[in-house]
N, C-alpha and C positions, 0 to 999 in steps of 0.2 A: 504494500500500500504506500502510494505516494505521501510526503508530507503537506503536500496542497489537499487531501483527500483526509487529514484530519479534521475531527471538531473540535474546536477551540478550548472544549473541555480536554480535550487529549493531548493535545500542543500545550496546557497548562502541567496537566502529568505528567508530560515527557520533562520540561520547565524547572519540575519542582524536585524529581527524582534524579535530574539531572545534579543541579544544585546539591541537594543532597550528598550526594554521590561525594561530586567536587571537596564538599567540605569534609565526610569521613575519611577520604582520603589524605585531606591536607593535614586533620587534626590526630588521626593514628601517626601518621608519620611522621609529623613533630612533636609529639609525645613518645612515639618510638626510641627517637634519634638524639633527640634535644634536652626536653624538662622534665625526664622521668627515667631517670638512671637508679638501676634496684642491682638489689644482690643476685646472689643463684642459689642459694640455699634451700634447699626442701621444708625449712620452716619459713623462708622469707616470699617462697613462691604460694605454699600453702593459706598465705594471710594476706597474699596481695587479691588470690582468687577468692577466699572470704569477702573481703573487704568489697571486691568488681562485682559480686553477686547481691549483695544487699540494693543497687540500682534497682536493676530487674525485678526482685523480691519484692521490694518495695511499693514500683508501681502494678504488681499483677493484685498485691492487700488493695489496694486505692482503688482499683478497679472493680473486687469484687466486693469490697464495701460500700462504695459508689452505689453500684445493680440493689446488694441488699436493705441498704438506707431506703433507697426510693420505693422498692417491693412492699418494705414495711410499711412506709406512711401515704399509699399505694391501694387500696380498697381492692381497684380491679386487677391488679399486679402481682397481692401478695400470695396467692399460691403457690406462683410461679409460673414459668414460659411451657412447663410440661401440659399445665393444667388449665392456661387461660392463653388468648390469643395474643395478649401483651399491649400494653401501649406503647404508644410511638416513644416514648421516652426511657420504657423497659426495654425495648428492641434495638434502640440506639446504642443504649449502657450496656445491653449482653452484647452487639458489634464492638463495642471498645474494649469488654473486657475478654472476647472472641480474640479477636487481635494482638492482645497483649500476649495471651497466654500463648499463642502461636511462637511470638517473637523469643516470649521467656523461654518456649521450649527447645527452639534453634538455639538460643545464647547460650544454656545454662552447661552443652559439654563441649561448645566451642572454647565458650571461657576456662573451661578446665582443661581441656587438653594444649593449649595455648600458653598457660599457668605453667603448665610440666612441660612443654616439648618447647618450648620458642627457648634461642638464646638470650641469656638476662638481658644484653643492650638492646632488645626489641618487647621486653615484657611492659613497657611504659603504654607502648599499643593497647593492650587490654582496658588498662586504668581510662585511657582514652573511647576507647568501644565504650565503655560501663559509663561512664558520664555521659558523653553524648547518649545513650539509652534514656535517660534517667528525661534529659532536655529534651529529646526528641518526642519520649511520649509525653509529653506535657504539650508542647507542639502539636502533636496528634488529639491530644483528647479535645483542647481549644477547638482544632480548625476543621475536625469532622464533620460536622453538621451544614459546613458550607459547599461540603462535593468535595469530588475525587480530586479536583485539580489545588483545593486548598490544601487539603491535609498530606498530598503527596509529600512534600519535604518532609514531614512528622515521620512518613513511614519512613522515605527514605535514607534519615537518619539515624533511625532506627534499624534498618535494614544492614545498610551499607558495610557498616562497621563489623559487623557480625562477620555478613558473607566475606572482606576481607578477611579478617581473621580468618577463615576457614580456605579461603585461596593459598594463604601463608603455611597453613599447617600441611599442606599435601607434598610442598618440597623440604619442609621439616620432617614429616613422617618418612616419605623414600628413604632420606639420609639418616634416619634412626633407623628403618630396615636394611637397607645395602650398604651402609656402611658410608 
């Protein structure tokens, strides 16, 4: 498909995931390289990956506290989504908290195995993925309710950081297997 044969909402998504993109990338790599020089220690790696998982952790509680606040005081909500057809503002909150827990569930053995296999001068990465996490779903819960093409940079900074990581661990893992 042509980029003249976009709609303007998709020229937005392309825009924003772009962007995204751009800035996980700038922000792992100078965090990698730069402002976050760590040890190598199996207890210093073990606390750095504590430490990057409380982002994640953090926002998937906000999320499913969020869905269960509103269910509660919620008349036609509080059964829940199994049991009532949901409103527009349960359906939203279970999409955000859908969302999350997708991202949390990508993150949570990239960031570990990353924690253990990355050389120490590049474990600064991770601390970088885990904050931008933390900004980016906040980013995301704000600009959802406006369309795909607002809340794209939310995901995709969200995203990005991650699937890096996970591009880095494949020429990490080789060279832990072959030598």
């Amino acid at each position: 498909m042509k980029a003249s044969n976009l709609s303007q909402n998709q020229r937005g998504v392309i825009k924003g995931m772009a962007t995204g993109l751009a800035l996980a990338a700038a922000a792992t790599a100078l965090f990698a390289y730069v402002l976050y020089p760590l040890g190598a220690s199996l207890a210093e790696r073990a606390s750095l990956l504590a430490l990057c998982l409380l982002p994640p952790a953090a926002m998937l509680a906000i999320s499913i506290a969020r869905l269960a606040k509103h269910r509660f005081f919620t008349p036609a909500d509080i059964d829940g989504s199994a049991l009532t057809e949901g409103s527009d503002r349960a359906r939203l909150l279970q999409a955000l908290l859908q969302n999350t827990l997708e991202q949390v569930a990508l993150a949570v053995p990239i960031y570990a195995a990353w924690a253990f296999l990355a050389p120490a001068r590049l474990l600064g990465a991770l601390a970088a993925a885990s904050g931008l996490f933390l900004l980016a779903r906040l980013l995301f819960f704000k600009h959802y309710a406006s369309g795909a093409a607002a809340r794209s940079f939310g995901f995709a900074l969200t995203f990005y950081p991650t699937v890096l990581l996970l591009i880095g661990l494949v020429p990490l893992s080789l060279q832990k297997v072959f030598g």
